[in-house]
C-alpha positions as CSV (number, residue, x, y, z in Angstrom):
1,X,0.0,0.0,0.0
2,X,2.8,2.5,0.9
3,X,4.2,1.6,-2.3
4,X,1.1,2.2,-4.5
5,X,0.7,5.5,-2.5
6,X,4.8,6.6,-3.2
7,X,3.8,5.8,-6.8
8,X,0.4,7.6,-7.3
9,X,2.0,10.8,-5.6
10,X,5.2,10.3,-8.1
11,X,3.0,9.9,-11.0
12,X,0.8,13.2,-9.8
13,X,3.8,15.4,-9.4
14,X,5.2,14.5,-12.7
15,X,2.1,15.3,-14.4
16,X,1.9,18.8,-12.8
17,X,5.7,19.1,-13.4
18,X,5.6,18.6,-16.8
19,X,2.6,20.9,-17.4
20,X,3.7,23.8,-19.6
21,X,1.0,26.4,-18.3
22,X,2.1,25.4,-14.5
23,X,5.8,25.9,-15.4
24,X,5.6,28.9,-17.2
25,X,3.1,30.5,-14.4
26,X,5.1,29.4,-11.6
27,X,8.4,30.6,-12.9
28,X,7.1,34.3,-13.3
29,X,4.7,34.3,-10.5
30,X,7.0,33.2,-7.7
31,X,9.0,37.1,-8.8
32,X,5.2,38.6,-9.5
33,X,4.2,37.3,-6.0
34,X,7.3,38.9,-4.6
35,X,6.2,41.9,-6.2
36,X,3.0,42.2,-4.9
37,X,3.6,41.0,-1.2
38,X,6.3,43.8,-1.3
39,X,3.7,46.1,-2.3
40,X,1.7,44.8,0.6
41,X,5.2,44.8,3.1
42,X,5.8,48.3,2.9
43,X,2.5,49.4,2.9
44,X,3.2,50.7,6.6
45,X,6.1,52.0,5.2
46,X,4.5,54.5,2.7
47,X,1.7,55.4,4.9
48,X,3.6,56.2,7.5
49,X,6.3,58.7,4.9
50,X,2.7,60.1,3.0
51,X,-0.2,61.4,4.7
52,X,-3.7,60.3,4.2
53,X,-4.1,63.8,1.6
54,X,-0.9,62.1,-0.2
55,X,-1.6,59.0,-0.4
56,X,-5.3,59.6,-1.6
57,X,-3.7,61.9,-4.1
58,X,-1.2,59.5,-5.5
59,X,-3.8,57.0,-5.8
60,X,-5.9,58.8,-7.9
61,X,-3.1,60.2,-10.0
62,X,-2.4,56.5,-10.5
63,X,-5.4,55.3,-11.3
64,X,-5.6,57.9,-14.1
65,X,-2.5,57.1,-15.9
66,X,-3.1,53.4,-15.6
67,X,-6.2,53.9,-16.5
68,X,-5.5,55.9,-20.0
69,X,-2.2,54.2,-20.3
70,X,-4.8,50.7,-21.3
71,X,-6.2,53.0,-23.6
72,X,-2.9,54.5,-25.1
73,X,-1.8,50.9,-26.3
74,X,-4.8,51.3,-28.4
75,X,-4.7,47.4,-28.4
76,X,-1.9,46.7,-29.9
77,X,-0.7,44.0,-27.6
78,X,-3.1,41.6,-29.1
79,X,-1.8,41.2,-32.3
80,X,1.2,40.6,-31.0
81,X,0.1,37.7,-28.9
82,X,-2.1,36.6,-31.7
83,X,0.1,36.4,-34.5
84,X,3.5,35.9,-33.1
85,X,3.3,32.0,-32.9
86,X,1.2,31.9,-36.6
87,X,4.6,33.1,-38.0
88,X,7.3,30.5,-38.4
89,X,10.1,32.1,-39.6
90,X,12.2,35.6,-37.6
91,X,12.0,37.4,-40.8
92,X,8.0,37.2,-40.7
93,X,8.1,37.7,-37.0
94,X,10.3,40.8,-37.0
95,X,8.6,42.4,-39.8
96,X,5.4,41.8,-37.4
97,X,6.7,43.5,-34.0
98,X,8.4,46.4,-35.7
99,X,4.9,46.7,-38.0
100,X,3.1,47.0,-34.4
101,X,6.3,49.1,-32.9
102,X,5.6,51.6,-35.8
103,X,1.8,51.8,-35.6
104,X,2.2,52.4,-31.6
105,X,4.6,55.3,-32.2
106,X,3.3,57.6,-34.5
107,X,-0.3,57.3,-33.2
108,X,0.9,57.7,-29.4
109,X,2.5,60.7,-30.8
110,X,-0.2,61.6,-32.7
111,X,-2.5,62.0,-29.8
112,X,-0.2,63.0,-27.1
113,X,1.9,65.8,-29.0
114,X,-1.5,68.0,-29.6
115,X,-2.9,67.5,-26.0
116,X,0.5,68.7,-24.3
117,X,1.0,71.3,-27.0
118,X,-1.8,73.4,-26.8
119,X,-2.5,72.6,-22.8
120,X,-5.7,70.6,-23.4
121,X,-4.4,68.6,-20.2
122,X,-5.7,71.0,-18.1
123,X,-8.9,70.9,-19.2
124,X,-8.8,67.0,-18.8
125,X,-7.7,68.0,-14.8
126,X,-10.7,70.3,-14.2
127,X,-13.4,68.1,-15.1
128,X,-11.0,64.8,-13.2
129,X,-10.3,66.9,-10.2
130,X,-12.7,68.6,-7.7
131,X,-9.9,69.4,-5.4
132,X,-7.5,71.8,-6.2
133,X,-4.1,70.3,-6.8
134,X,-0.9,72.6,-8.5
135,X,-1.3,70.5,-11.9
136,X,1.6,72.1,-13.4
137,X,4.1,70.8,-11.1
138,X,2.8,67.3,-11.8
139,X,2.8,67.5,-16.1
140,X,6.0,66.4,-16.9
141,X,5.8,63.6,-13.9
142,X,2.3,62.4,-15.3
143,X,3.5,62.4,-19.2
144,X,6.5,60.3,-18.1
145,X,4.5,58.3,-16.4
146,X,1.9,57.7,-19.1
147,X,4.7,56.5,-21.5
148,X,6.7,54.5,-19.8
149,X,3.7,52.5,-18.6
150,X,2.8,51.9,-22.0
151,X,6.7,50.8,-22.7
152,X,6.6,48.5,-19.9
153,X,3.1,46.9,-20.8
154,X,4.3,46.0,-24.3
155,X,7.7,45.2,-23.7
156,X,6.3,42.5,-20.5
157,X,3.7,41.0,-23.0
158,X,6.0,40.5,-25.8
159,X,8.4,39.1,-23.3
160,X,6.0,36.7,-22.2
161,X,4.7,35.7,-26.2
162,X,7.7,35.0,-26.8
163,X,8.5,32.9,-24.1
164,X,10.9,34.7,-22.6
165,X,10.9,34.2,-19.0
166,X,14.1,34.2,-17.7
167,X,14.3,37.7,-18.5
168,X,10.9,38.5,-17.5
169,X,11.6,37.6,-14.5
170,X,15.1,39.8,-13.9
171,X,13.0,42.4,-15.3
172,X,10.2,42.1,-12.5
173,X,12.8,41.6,-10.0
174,X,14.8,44.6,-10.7
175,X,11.5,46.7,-10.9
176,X,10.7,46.1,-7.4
177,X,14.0,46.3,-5.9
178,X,14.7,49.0,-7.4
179,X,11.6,51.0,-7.1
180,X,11.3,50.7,-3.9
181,X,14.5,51.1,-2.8
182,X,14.7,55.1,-4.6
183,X,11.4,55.8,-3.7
184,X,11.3,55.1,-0.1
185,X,15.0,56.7,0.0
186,X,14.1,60.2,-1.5
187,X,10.8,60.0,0.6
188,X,12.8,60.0,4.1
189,X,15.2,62.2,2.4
190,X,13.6,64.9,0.7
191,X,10.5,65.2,3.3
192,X,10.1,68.8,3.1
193,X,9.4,68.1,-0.3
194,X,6.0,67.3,-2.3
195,X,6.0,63.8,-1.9
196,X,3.3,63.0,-4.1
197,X,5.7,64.6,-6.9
198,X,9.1,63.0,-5.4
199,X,7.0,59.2,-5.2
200,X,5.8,59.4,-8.5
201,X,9.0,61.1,-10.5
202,X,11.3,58.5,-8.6
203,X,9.0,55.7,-9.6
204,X,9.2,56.3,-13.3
205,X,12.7,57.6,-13.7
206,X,13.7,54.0,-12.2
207,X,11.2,52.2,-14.4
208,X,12.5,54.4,-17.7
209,X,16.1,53.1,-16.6
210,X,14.7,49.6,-16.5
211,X,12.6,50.0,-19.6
212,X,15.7,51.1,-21.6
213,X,17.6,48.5,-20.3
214,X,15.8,45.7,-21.6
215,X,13.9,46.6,-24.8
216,X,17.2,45.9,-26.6
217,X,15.5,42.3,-26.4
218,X,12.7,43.5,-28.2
219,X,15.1,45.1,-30.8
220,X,17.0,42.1,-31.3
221,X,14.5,40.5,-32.8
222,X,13.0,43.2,-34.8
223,X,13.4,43.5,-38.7
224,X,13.3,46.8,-40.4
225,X,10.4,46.1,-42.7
226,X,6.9,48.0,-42.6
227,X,4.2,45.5,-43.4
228,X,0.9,46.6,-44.8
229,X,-0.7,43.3,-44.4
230,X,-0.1,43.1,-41.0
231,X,-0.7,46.8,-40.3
232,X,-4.4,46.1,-41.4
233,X,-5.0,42.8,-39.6
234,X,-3.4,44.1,-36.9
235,X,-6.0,47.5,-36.1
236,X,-8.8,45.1,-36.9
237,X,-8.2,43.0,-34.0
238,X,-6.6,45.7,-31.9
239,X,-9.3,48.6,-32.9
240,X,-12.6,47.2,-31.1
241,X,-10.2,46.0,-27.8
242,X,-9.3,49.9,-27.8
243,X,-13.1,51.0,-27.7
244,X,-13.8,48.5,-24.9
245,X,-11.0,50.6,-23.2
246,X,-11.7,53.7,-23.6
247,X,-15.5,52.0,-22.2
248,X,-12.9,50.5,-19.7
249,X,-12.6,54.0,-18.4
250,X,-15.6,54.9,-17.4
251,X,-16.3,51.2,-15.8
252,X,-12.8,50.8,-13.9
253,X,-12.4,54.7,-13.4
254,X,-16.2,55.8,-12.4
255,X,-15.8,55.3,-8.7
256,X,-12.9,56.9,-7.9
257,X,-13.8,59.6,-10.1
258,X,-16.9,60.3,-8.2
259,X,-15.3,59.3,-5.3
260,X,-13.2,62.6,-5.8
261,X,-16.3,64.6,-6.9
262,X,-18.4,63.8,-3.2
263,X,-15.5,63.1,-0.9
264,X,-12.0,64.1,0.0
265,X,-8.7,63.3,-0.9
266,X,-8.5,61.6,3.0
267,X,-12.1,59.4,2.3
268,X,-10.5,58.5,-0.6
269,X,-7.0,56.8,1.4
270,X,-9.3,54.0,3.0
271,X,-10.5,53.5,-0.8
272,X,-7.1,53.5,-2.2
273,X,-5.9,51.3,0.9
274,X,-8.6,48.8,0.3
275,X,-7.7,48.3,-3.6
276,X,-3.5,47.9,-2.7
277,X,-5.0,44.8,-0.7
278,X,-7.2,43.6,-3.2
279,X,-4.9,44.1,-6.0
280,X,-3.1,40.8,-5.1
281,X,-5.9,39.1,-6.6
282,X,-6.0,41.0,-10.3
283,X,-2.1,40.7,-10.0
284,X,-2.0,37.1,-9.2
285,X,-4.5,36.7,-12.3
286,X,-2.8,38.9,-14.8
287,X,0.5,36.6,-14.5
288,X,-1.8,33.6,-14.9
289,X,-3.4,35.1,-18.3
290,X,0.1,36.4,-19.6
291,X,1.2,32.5,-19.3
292,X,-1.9,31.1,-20.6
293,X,-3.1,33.3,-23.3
294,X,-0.3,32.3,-25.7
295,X,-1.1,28.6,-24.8
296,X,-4.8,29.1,-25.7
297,X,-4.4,31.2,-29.1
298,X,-1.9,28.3,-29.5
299,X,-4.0,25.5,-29.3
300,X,-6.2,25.1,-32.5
301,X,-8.6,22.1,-31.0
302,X,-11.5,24.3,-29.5
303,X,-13.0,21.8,-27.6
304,X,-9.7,20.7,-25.5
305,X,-9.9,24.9,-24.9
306,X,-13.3,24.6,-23.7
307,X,-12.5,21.1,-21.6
308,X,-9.5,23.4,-19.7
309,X,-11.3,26.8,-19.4
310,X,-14.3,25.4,-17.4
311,X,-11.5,23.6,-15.1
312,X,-9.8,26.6,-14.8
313,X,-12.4,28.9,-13.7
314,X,-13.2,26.6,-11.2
315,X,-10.0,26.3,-9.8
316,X,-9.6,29.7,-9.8
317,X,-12.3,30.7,-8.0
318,X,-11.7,28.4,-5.0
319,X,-8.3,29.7,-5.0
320,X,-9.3,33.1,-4.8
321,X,-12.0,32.7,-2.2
322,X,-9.7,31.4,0.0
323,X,-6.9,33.9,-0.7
324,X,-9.7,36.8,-0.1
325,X,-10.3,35.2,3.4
326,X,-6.8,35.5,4.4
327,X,-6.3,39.0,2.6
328,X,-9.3,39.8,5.2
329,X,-7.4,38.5,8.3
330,X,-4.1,40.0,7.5
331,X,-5.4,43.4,7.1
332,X,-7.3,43.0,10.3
333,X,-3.8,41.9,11.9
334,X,-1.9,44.7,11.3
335,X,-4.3,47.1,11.9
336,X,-5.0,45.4,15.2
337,X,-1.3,45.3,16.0
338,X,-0.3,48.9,14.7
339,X,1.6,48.0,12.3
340,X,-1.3,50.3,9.9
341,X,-2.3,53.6,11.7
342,X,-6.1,53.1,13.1
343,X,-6.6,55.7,11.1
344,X,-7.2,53.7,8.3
345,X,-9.5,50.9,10.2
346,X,-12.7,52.0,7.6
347,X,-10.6,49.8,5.1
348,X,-11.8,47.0,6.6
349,X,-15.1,47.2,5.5
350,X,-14.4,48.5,2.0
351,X,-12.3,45.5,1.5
352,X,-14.4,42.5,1.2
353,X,-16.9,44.6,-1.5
354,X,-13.3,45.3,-3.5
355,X,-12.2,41.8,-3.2
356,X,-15.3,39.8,-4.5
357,X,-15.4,42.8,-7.1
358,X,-11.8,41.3,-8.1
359,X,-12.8,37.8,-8.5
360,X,-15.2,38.5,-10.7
361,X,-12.7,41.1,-12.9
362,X,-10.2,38.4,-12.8
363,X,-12.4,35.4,-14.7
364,X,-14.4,37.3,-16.8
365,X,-10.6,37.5,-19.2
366,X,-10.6,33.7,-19.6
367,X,-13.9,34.4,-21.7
368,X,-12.9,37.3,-23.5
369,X,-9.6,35.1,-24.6
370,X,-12.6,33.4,-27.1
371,X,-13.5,36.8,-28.8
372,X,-9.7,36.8,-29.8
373,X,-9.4,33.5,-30.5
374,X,-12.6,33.6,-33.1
375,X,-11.4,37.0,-34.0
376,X,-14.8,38.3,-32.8
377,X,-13.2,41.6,-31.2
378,X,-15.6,43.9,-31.8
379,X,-17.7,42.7,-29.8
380,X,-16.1,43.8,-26.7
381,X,-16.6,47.1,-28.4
382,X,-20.5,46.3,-27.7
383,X,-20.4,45.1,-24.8
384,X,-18.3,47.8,-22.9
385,X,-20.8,50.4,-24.4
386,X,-23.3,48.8,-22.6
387,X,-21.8,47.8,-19.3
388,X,-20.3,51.5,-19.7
389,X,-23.5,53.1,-19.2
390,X,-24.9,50.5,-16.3
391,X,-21.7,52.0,-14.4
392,X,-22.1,55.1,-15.0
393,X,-25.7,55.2,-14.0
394,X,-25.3,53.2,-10.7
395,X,-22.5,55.4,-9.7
396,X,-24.2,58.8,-10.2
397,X,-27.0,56.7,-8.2
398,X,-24.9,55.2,-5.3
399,X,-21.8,57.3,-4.7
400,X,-23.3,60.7,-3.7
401,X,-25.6,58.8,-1.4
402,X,-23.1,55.6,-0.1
403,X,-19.5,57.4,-0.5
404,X,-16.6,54.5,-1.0
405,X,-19.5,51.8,-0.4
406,X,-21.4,52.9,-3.3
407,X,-18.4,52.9,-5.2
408,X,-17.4,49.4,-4.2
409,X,-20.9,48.3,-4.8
410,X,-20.8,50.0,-8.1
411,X,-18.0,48.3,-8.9
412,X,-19.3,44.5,-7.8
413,X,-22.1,45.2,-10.5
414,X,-20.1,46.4,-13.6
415,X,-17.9,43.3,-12.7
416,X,-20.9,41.0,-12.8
417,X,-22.5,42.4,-15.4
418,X,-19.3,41.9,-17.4
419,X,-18.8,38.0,-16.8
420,X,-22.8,37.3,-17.3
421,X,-22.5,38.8,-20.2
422,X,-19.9,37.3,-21.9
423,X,-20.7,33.7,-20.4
424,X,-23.7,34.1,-22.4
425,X,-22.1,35.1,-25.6
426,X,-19.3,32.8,-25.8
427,X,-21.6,30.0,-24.7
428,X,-23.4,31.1,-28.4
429,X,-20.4,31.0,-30.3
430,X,-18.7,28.0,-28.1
431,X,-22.1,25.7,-29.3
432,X,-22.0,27.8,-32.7
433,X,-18.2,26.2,-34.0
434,X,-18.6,23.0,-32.5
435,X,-21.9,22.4,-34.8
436,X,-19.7,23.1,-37.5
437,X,-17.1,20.6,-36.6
438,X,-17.2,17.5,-38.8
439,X,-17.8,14.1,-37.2
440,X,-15.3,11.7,-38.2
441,X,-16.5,8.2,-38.1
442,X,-14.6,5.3,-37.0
């Protein structure tokens, strides 16, 4: 019997050891984990070097450049990830990133160089800001900050198409050494300083060091050759994941923006507190989807995708039930012990509304994988317009009145909406393809 046993447990390990998904997720999550339990580490530290003004303030100035910086890629990741593997040869492949590095540049510049030039920024602040904040001291910081998050996105998701994860994984794990190091350094240092400004300028200027450092990856593999071809198929997929963005922006952005609007900069620090914690969640997922989207667009047998989707959500949800619960008790920890001023306690009861709110936002991808896979994109186009305006309703309905609880409500419902929705549809298309796969008889 202990034999048997020895052998069953040997036969179960192997088969998890030789999984590609499972090697290739554990490899980069055991530095994205790091990451994010950093994050979480020096919490106390930040919060203790920022006050509650600050750190509300940095939040939101956050949340807007990662919120237009998913915009500002206009997409253009998805080709990438689509077509990379369909080409067999380097010359087809580096004709296809520097086809997508080309389109990226001259329509990032294309937007951002009249925006800056004739100040419509500022108008873009008065209608995102209720509270007054010295915007111009902030411009420069904010535009680095846009770009290089855009850098960083596509350089991490080519780096993961094309399989490269030892890299990937110096990168990460310079990025939050690193950061952290300068930015809690010229925090303690420069104190008399605006630290919003000295938190965010010291953040990027690493991260552009980092970025420079390593694109000469991407540009080993690029060949100088502008393809019309894959220009076009390229903005077809990429064009309707765009739209759903800039839809994105009103769904992921509507609470804090009316948040800001009804409340203060203070209110909004339990908010912003609340989402570090829950983050762990979306970050855990977005490693998980960076390993197994190239897998899925890979695999060309849609019902073996189907088999291992409805396994994975699964799994995944237990997993992040139970990782919820203990996000729950840790928070409750240290702010029982101190370690997290009392100050901040109303996080507490944000949290759970933020983290079942992340569950949902993390699954609903593994679905939306099939609109890329059936090159269907634009109906995520379609669907953001609508969730778009459900969001934007319930917030002008719940926020005024609830304050960060509407907004966590607000955001459980858009979530929801989201991954009903699209269960629904890609159950129709799912049922749709495999009607028109031909029975072969014995």
């Amino acid at each position: 019997m202990p034999i048997k046993l020895s052998i069953s447990l040997k036969n179960w390990v192997a088969q998890y050891r030789d999984n590609l998904l499972i090697n290739r997720l554990f490899a980069v999550l055991s530095i994205d984990i790091l990451v994010k339990l950093a994050g979480i580490i020096l919490l106390p530290v930040y919060l203790r070097l920022m006050t509650q003004d600050e750190y509300g303030l940095y939040g939101y100035l956050l949340s807007i450049i990662f919120t237009f910086s998913v915009v500002l890629n206009f997409g253009l990741y998805i080709p990438i990830s689509k077509f990379y593997h369909d080409f067999e040869n380097e010359e087809d492949r580096g004709r296809l990133l520097f086809t997508i590095f080309c389109l990226l540049a001259v329509t990032l510049t294309l937007v951002i160089f009249p925006i800056y030039f004739f100040n419509w920024d500022f108008v873009f602040v008065k209608i995102l800001f209720k509270n007054q904040i010295h915007y111009a001291e902030y411009r420069g910081s904010v535009l680095l900050a846009l770009v290089v998050s855009i850098g960083n996105f596509m350089l991490t998701n080519f780096l993961f198409t094309s399989e490269k994860i030892r890299q990937l994984k110096q990168y990460n794990f310079l990025r939050i050494i690193c950061i952290n190091i300068f930015a809690i350094a010229f925090l303690f240092i420069l104190k008399n300083h605006d630290r919003v400004r000295v938190r965010l300028e010291t953040t990027y200027l690493v991260e552009a060091v980092l970025f420079l450092s390593f694109i000469f990856i991407f540009i080993k593999e690029v060949r100088t050759r502008f393809s019309r071809k894959i220009a076009l198929a390229g903005l077809k997929l990429a064009i309707p994941v765009m739209l759903s963005a800039v839809f994105g922006i009103v769904i992921n952005f509507s609470d804090k923006f009316f948040l800001e609007k009804y409340g203060s900069f203070k209110e909004m620090s339990y908010y912003y507190l609340a989402v570090s914690c829950a983050g762990v969640i979306p970050m855990i997922f977005t490693s998980f989807q960076n390993a197994w989207l190239p897998l899925f667009l890979k695999e060309k047998d849609l019902l073996k995708n189907v088999a291992k989707t409805k396994k994975l959500i699964i799994r995944l949800f237990v997993i992040f039930g139970v990782l919820s619960c203990s996000i729950q008790i840790f928070v409750w920890i240290i702010l029982s012990l101190g370690i997290i001023q009392s100050k901040y306690h109303e996080t507490l009861y944000i949290l759970p509304l933020l983290l079942v709110s992340q569950i949902l936002s993390a699954l609903t991808p593994l679905y939306t994988n099939y609109l890329v896979y059936f090159e269907k994109t634009h109906i995520v186009s379609i669907t953001g317009l609508f969730v778009c305006c459900i969001s934007l309703g319930l917030s002008l309905l719940l926020i005024p009145r609830f304050g960060v609880y509407g907004a966590g409500a607000v955001s459980i419902a858009s979530n929801a909406c989201y991954f009903a929705i699209y269960y629904f549809i890609i159950r129709f298309y799912i049922q749709k393809k495999t009607k028109e796969i031909p029975v072969i008889n014995p």
